[in-house]
TORKOL-4160 file (C-alpha; in steps of 0.2 Angstrom, whole numbers, padded with zeros to 4 digits, m for minus):
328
<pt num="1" X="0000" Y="0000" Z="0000"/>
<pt num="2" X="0014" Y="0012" Z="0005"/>
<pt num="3" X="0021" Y="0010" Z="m0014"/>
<pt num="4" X="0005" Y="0013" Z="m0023"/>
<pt num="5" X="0002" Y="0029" Z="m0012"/>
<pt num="6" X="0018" Y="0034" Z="m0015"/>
<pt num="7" X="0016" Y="0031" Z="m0033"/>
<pt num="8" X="m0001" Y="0043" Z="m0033"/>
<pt num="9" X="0010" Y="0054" Z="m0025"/>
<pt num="10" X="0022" Y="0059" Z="m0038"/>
<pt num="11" X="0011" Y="0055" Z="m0051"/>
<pt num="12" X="0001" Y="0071" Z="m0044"/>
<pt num="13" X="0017" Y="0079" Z="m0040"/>
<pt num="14" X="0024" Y="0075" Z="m0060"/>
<pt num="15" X="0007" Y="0082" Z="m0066"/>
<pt num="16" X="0007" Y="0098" Z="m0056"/>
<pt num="17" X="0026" Y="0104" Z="m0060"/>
<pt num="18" X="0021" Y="0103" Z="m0078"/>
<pt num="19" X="0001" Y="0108" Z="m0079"/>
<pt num="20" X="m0001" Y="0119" Z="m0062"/>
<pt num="21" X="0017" Y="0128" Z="m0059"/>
<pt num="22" X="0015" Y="0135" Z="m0075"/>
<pt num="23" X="m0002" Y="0142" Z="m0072"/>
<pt num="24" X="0004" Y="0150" Z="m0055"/>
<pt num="25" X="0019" Y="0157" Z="m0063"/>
<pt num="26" X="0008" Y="0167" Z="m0074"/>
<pt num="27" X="0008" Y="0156" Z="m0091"/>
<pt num="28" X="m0008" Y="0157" Z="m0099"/>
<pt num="29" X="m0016" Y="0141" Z="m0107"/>
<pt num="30" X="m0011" Y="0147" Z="m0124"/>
<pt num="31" X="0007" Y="0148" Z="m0120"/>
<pt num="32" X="0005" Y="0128" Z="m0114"/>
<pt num="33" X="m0003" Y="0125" Z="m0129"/>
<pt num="34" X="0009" Y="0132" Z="m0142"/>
<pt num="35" X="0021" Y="0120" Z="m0133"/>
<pt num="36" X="0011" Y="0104" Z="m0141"/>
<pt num="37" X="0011" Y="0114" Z="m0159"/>
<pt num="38" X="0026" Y="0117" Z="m0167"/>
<pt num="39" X="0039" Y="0132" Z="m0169"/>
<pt num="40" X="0027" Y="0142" Z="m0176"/>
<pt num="41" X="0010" Y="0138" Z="m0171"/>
<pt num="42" X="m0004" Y="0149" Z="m0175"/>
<pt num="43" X="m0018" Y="0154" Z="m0167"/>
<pt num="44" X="m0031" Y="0142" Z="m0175"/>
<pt num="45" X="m0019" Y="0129" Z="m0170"/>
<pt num="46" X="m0018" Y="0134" Z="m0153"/>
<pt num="47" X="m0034" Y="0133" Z="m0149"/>
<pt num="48" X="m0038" Y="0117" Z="m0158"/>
<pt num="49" X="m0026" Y="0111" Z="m0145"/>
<pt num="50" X="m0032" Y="0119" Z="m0130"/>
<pt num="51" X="m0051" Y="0111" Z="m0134"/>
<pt num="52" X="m0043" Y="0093" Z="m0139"/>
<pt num="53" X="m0033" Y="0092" Z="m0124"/>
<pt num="54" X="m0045" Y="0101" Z="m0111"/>
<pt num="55" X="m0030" Y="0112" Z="m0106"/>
<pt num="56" X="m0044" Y="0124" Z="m0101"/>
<pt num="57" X="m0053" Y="0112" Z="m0087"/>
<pt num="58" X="m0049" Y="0114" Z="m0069"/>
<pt num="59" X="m0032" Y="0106" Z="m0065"/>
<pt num="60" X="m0042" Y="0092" Z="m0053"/>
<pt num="61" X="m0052" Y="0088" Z="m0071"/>
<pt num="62" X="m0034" Y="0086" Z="m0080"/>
<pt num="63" X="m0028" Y="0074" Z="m0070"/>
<pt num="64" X="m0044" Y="0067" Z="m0067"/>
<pt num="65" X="m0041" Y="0061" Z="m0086"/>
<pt num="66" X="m0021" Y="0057" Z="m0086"/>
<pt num="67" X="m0028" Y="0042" Z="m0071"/>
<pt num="68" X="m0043" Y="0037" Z="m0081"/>
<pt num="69" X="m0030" Y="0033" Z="m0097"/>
<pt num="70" X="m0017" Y="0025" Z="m0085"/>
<pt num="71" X="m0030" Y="0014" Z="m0079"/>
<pt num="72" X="m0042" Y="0013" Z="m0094"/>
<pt num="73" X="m0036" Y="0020" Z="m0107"/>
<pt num="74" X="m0038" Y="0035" Z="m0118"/>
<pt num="75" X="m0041" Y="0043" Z="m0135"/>
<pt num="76" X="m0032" Y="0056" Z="m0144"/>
<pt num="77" X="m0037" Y="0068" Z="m0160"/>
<pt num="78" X="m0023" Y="0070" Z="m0170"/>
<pt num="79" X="m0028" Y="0079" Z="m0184"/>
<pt num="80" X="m0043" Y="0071" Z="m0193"/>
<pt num="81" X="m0040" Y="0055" Z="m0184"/>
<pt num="82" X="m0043" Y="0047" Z="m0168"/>
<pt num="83" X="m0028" Y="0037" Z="m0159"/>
<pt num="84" X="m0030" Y="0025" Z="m0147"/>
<pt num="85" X="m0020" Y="0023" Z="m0132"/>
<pt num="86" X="m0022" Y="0008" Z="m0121"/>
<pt num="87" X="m0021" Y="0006" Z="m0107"/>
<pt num="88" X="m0007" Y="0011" Z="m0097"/>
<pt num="89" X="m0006" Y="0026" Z="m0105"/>
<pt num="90" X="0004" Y="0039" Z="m0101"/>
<pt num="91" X="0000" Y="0050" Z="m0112"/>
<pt num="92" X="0001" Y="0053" Z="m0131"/>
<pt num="93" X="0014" Y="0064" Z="m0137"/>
<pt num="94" X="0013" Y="0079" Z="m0153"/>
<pt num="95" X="0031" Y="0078" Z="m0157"/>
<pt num="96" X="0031" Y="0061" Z="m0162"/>
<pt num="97" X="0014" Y="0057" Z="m0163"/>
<pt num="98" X="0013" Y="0041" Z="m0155"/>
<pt num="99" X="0010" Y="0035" Z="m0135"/>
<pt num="100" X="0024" Y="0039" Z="m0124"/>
<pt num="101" X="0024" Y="0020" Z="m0117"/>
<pt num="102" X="0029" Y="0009" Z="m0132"/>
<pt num="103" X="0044" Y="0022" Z="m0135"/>
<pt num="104" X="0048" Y="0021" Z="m0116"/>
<pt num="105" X="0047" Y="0000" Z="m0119"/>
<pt num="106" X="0058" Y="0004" Z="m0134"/>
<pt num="107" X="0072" Y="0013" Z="m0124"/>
<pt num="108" X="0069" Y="0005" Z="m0108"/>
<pt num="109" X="0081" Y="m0012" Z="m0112"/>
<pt num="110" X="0095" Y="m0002" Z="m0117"/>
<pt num="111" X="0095" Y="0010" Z="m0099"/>
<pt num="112" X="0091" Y="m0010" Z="m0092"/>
<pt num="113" X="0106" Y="m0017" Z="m0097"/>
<pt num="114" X="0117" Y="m0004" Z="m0094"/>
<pt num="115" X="0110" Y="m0001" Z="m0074"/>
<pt num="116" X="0112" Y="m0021" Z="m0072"/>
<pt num="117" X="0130" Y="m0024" Z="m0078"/>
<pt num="118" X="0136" Y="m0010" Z="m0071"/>
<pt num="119" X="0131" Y="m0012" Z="m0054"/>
<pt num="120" X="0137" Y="m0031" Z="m0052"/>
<pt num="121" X="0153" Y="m0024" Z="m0057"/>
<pt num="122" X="0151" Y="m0010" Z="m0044"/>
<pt num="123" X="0145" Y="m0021" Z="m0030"/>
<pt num="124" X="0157" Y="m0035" Z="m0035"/>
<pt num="125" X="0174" Y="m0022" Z="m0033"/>
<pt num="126" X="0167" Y="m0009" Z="m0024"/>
<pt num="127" X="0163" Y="m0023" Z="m0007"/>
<pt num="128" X="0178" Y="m0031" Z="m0011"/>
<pt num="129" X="0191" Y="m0021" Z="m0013"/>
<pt num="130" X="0181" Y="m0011" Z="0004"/>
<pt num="131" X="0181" Y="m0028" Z="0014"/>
<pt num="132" X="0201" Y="m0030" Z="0010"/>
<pt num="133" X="0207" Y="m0013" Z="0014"/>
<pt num="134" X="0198" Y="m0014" Z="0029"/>
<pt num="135" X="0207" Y="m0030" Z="0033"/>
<pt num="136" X="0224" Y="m0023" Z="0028"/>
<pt num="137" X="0224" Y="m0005" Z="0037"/>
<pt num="138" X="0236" Y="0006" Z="0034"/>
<pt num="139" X="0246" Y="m0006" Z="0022"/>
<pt num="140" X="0251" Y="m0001" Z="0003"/>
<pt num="141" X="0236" Y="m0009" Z="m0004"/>
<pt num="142" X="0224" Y="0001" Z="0007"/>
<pt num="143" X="0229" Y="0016" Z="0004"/>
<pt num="144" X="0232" Y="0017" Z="m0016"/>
<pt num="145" X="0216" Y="0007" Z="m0016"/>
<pt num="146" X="0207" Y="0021" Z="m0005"/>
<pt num="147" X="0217" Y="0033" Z="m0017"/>
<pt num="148" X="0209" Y="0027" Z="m0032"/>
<pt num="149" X="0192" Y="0026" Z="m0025"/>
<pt num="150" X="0197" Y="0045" Z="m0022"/>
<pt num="151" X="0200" Y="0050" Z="m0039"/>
<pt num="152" X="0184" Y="0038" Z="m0043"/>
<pt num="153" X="0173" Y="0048" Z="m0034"/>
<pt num="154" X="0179" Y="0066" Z="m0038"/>
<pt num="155" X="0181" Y="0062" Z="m0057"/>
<pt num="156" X="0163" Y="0066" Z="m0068"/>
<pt num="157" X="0155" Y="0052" Z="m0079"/>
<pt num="158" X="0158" Y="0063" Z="m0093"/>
<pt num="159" X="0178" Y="0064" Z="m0091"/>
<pt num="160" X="0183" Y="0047" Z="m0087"/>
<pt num="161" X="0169" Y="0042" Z="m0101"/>
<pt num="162" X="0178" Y="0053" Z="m0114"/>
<pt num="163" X="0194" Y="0048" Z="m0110"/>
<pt num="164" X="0190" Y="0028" Z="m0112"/>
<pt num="165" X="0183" Y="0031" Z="m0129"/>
<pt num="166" X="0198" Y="0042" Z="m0134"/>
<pt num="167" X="0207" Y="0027" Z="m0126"/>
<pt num="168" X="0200" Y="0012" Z="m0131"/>
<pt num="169" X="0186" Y="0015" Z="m0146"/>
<pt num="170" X="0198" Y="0028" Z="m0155"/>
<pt num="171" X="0216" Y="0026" Z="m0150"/>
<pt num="172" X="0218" Y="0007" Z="m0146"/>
<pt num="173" X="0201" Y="m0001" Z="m0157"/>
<pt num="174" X="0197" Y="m0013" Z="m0147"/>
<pt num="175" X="0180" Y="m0007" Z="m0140"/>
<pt num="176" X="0164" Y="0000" Z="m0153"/>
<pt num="177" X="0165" Y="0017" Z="m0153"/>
<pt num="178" X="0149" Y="0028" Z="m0146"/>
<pt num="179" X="0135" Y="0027" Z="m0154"/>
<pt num="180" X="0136" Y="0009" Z="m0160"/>
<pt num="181" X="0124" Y="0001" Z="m0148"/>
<pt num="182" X="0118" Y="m0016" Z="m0154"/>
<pt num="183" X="0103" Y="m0026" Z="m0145"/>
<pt num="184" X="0106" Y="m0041" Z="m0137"/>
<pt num="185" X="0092" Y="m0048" Z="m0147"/>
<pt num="186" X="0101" Y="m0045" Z="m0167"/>
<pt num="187" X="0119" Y="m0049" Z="m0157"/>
<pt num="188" X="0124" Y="m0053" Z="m0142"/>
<pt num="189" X="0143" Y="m0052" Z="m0146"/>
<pt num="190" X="0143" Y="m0035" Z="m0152"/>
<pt num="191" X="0128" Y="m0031" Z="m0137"/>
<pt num="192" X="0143" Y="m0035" Z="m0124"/>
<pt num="193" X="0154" Y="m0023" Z="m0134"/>
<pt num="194" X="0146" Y="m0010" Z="m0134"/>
<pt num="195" X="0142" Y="m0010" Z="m0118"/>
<pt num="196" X="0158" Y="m0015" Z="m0110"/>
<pt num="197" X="0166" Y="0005" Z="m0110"/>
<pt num="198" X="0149" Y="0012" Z="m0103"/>
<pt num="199" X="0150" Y="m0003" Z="m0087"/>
<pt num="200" X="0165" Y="0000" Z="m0083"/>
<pt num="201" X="0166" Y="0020" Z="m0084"/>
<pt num="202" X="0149" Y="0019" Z="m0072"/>
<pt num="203" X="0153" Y="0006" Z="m0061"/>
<pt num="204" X="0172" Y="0016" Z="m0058"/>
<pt num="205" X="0161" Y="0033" Z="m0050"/>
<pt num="206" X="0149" Y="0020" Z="m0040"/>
<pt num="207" X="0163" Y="0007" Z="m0036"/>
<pt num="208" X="0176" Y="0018" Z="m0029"/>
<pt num="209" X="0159" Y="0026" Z="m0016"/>
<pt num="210" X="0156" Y="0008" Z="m0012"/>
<pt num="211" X="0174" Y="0004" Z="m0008"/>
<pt num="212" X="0174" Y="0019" Z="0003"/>
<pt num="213" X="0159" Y="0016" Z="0013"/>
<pt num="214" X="0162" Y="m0003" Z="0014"/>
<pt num="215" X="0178" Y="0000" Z="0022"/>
<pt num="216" X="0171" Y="0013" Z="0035"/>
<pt num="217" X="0158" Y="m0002" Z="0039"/>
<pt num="218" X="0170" Y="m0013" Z="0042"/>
<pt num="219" X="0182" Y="m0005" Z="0052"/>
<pt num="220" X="0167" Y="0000" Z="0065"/>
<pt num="221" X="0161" Y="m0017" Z="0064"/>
<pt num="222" X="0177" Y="m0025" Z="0069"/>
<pt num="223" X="0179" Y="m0016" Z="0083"/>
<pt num="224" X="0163" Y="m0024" Z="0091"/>
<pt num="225" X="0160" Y="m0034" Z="0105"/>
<pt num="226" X="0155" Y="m0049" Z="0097"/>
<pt num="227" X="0168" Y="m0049" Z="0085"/>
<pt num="228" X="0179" Y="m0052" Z="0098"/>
<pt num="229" X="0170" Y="m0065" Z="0105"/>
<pt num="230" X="0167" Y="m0075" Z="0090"/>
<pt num="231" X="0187" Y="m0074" Z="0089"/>
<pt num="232" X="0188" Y="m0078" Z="0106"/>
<pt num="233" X="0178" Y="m0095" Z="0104"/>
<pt num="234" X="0191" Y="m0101" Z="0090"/>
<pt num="235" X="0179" Y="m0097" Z="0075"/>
<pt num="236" X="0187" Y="m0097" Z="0059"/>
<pt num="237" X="0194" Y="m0081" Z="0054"/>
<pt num="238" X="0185" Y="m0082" Z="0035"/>
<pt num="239" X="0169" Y="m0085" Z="0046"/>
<pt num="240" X="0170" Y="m0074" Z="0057"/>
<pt num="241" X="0172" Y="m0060" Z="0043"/>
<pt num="242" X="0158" Y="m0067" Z="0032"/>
<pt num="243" X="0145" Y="m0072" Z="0043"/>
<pt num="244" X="0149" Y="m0060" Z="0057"/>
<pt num="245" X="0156" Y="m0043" Z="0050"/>
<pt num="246" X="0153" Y="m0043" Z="0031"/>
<pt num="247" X="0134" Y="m0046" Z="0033"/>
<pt num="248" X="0132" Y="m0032" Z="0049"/>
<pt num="249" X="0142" Y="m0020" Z="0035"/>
<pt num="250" X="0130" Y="m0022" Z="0022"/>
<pt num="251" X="0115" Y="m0016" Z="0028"/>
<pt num="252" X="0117" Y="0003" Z="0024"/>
<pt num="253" X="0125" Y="m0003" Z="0007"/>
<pt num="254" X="0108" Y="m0011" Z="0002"/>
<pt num="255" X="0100" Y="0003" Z="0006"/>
<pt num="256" X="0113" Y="0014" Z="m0007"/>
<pt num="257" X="0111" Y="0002" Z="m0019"/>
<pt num="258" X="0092" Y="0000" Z="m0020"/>
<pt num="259" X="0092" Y="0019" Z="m0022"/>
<pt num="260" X="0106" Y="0020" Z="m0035"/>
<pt num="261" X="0099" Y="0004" Z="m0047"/>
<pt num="262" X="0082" Y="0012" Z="m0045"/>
<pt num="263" X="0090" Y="0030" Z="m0051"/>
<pt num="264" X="0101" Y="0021" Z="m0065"/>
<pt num="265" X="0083" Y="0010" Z="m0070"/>
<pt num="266" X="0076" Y="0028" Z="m0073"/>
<pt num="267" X="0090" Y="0037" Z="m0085"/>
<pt num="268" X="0107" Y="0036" Z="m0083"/>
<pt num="269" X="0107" Y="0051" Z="m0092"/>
<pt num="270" X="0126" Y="0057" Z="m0091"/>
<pt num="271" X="0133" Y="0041" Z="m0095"/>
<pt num="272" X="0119" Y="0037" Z="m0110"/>
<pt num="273" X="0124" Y="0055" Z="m0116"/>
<pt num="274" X="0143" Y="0051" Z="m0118"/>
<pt num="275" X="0142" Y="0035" Z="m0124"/>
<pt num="276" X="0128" Y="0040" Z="m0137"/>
<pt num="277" X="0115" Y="0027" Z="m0131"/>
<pt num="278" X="0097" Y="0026" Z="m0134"/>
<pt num="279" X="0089" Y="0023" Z="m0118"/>
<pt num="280" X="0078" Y="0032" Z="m0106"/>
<pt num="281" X="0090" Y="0045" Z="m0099"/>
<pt num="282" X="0094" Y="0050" Z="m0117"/>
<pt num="283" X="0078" Y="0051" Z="m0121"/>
<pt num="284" X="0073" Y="0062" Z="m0107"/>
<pt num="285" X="0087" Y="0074" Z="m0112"/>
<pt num="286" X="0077" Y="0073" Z="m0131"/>
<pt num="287" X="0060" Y="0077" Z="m0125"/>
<pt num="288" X="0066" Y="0091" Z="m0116"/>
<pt num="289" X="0074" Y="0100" Z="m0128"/>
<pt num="290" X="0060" Y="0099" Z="m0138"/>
<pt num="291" X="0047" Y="0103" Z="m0127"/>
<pt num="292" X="0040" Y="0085" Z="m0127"/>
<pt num="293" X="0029" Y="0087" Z="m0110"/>
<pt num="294" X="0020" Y="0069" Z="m0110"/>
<pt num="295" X="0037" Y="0062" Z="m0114"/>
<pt num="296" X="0047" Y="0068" Z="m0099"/>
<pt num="297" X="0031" Y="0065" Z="m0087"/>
<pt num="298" X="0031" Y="0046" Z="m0092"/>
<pt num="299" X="0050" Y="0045" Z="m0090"/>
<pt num="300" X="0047" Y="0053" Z="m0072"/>
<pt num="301" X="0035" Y="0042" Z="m0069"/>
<pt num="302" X="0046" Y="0025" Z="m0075"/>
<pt num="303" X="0058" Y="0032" Z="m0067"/>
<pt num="304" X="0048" Y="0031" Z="m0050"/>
<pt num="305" X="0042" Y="0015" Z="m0052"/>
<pt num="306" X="0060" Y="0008" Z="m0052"/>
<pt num="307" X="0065" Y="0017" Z="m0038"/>
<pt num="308" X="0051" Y="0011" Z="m0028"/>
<pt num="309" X="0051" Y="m0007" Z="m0035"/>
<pt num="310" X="0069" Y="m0006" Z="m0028"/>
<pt num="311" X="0067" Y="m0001" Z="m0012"/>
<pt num="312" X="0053" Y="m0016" Z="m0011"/>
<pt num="313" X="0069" Y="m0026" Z="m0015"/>
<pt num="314" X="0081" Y="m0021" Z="m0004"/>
<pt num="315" X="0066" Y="m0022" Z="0011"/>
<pt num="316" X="0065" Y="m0040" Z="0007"/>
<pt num="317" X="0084" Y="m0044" Z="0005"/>
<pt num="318" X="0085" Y="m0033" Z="0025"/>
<pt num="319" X="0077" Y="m0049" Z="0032"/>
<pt num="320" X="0091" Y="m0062" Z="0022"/>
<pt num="321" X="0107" Y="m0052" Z="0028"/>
<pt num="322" X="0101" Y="m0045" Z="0044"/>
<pt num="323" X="0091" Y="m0059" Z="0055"/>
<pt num="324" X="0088" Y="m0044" Z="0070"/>
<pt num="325" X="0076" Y="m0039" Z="0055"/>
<pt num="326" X="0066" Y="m0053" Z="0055"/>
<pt num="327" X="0064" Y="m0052" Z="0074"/>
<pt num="328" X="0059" Y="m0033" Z="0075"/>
């Protein structure tokens, strides 16, 4: 119940921030309209749009509307014709004259596969490379490893995404240049290479935060009672840093990672950007350059359900690392 309301929540939200702001900041009906039109839209057209999409109607009657076609669909006029959008519809947008969802399904594998292989490399390095340095404090490993978590951190997407290409697409050859995305249904072989720069560049910023914050659990948890006493009773040392430290150190990091996967599930759109791939952050950065209002609400509101289908996960995955959970 919590993520359906929270659903209605920014569905509400979304719809004001683009249908009510404007009205309280002083833009007049005709001035939302001409945004549906064209670059030069004229007054007949205007007001064709204003009637076709009710833009006119009390705000509580608009949204009333964008629900009904979530839930039941709805019809659009385009010109002489009628389009049908069934239901879930988000919305139907002008610029490209066709529903917003089937171009959200159409993006959403490439934002998909990116989020996914990125963060198993992230979560991978990031809690290893955390969990080691904690265990060698102080020695050459930790700190060049802490070092480079450092640099990880400070270092934009865009730089370190621009260097690999100039690296490895253009200088060396041995990765597709941006731009070349192929889908894993036509090849999966040149699916991997594509993707393989755009991974690693993401899961380098994420990995080195990881690293960090893994380390700093670690260190706390070590110095715990019951680490000591599990010492004490002769417990393997590889067991008593599993089952004993690891799992108390990865309950903020599931938290971190619920949040992140569902951002990344919603538009990596920096990373999409410099590597030139079609998924939904890129497409965000397309519709609002062009004005495509129904566009951007539906990749706000995909955007949400991944975050919230997230955290669901990472609630249930509480109760597996943690037993106290189970027991509260």
């Amino acid at each position: 119940m919590g993520a359906v309301a929270m659903l209605v929540i920014v569905s509400m939200v979304t719809f004001g921030i683009f249908f009510l702001l404007p009205k309280i900041a002083g833009q007049s009906t005709d001035q939302l309209a001409a945004k549906y039109v064209g670059k030069a839209p004229t007054p007949e057209a205007i007001v064709d749009v204003k009637e076709r999409l009710g833009l006119d109607d009390p705000i509580a009657v608009q949204y009333g509307r964008f629900v009904k076609g979530i839930v039941a669909g709805q019809d659009f006029q385009t010109g002489t014709e009628v389009e049908h959008c069934s239901a879930p519809c988000l919305g139907y947008s002008f610029r490209n004259n066709e529903p917003v969802l089937p171009t959200l399904i159409d993006r959403a594998p490439v934002t998909i596969s990116l989020a996914l292989g990125a963060s198993i490399i992230w979560l991978v390095l990031g809690v290893g490379i955390g969990v080691l340095s904690a265990l060698k404090r102080g020695s050459l490993f930790d700190r060049a490893s802490m070092g480079v978590a450092l640099a990880g951190v400070s270092l934009p997407i865009y730089f370190t995404g621009l260097l690999s290409l100039a690296i490895f697409s253009y200088g060396l050859g041995w990765f597709p240049a941006g731009g070349s995305y192929t889908a894993f249904t036509e090849n999966p072989g040149l699916w991997f290479q594509s993707l393989v720069l755009p991974w690693v560049t993401l899961a380098f910023l994420y990995a080195a935060l990881y690293a960090r914050l893994t380390r700093a659990g670690m260190l706390e948890t070590l110095n715990e009672d019951y680490i000591r006493t599990a010492r004490a009773k002769g417990l393997p040392e590889r067991t008593v840093i599993t089952r004993h430290a690891l799992r108390a150190s990865l309950t903020p990091i599931l938290t971190i990672f619920g949040l992140d996967l569902g951002l990344l599930l919603g538009g990596a759109v920096l990373t999409e950007q410099t590597f030139s791939l079609p998924g939904l952050g890129a497409l965000s950065i397309e519709s609002i350059s062009s004005g495509d209002l129904p566009m951007v609400m539906g990749v706000v509101l995909v955007a949400t359900i991944f975050i919230v289908i997230a955290s669901l996960i990472v609630d249930v995955l509480y109760a597996v690392v943690d037993p106290r959970v189970r027991l509260s």
